[in-house]
FITI-650204 format. One record per atom (N, C-alpha, C, O): residue in three letters; atom name; x, y, z. Coordinates in steps of 0.05 Angstrom, whole numbers, plus 5000, padded with zeros to 4 digits. Layout:
FITI-650204
     r    a     c1     c2     c3
   ALA   CA      X      Y      Z
...
end
This chain:
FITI-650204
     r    a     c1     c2     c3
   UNK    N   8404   8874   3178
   UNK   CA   8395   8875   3151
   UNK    C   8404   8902   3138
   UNK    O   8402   8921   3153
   UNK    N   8413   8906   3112
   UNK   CA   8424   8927   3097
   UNK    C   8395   8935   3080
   UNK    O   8380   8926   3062
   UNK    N   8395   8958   3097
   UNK   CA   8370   8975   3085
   UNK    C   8387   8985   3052
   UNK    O   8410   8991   3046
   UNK    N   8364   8984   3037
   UNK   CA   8371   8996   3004
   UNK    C   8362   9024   3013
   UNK    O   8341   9032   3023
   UNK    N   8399   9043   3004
   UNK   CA   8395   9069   2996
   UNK    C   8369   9080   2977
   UNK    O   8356   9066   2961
   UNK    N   8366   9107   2983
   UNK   CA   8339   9124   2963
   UNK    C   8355   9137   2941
   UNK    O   8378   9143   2943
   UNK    N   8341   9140   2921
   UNK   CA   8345   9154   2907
   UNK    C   8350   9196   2909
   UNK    O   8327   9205   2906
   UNK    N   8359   9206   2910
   UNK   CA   8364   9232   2921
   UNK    C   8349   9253   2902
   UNK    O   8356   9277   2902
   UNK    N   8329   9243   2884
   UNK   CA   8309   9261   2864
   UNK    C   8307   9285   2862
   UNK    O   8292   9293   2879
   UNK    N   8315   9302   2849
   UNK   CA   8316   9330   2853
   UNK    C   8320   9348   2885
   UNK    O   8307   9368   2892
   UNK    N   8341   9335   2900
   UNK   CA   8359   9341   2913
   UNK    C   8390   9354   2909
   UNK    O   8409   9340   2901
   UNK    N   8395   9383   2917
   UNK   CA   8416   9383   2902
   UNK    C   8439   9405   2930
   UNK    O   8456   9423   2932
   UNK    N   8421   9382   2949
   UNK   CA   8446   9395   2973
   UNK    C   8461   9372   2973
   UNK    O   8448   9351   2969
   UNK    N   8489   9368   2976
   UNK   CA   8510   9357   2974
   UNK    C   8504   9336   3004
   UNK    O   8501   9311   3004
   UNK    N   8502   9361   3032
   UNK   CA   8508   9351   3049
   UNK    C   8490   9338   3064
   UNK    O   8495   9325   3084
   UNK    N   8460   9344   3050
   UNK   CA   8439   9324   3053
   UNK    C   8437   9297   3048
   UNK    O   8428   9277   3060
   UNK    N   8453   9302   3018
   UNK   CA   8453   9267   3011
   UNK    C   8471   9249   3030
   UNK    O   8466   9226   3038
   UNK    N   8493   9265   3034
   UNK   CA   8511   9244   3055
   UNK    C   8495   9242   3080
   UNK    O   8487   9221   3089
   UNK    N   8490   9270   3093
   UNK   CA   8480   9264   3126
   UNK    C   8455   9238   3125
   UNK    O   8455   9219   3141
   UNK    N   8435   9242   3101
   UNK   CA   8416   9216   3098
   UNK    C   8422   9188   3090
   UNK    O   8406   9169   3094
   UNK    N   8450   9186   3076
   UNK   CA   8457   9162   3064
   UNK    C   8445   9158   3034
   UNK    O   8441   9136   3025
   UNK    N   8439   9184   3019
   UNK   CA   8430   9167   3002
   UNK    C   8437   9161   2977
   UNK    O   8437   9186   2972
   UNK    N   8445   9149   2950
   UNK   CA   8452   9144   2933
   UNK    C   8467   9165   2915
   UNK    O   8455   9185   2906
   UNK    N   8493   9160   2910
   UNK   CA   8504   9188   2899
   UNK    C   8519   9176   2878
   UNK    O   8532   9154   2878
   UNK    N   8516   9195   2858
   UNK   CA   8536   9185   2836
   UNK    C   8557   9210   2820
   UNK    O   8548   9229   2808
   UNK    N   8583   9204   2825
   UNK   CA   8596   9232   2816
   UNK    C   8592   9234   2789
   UNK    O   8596   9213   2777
   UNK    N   8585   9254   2776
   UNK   CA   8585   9255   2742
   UNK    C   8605   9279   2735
   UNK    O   8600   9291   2714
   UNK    N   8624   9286   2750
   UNK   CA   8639   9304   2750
   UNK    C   8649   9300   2729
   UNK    O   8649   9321   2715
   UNK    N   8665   9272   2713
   UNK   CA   8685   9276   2688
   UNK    C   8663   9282   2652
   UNK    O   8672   9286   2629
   UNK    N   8636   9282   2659
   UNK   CA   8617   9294   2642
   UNK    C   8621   9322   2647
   UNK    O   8619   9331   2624
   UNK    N   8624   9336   2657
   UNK   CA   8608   9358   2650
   UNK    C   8632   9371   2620
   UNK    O   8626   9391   2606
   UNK    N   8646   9364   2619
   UNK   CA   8662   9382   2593
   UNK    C   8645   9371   2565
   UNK    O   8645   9382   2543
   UNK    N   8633   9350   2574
   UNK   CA   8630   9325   2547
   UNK    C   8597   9349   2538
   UNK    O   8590   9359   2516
   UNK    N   8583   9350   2569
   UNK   CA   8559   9365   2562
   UNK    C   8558   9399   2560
   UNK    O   8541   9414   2551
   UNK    N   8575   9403   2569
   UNK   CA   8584   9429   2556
   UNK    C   8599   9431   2521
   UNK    O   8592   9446   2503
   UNK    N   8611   9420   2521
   UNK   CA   8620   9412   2488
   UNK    C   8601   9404   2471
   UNK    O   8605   9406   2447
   UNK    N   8573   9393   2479
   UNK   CA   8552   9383   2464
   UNK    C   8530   9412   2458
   UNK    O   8520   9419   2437
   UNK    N   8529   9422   2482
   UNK   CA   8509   9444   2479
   UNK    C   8522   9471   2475
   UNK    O   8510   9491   2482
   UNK    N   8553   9474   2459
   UNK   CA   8558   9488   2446
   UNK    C   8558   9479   2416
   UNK    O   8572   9493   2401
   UNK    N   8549   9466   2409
   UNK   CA   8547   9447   2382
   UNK    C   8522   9460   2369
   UNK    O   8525   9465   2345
   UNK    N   8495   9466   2381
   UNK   CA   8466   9472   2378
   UNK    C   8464   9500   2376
   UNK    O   8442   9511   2373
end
């Protein structure tokens, strides 16, 4: 049976999330978009 990945909630070791398996999402091609926004303010 395929256990459902966790959510990784204010986790922000890289190599935790992999050694545990748990849900990762790259948001790497944001960060210019959110840096460009919060020089706007």
């Amino acid at each position: 049976m395929n256990k459902v990945k966790q959510l990784p909630y204010g986790v922000s070791d890289f190599e935790y999330v992999m050694r545990d398996n748990l849900y990762y999402v790259d948001k790497t091609m944001y960060i210019q978009i959110y840096s460009d926004i919060s020089w706007q303010h």
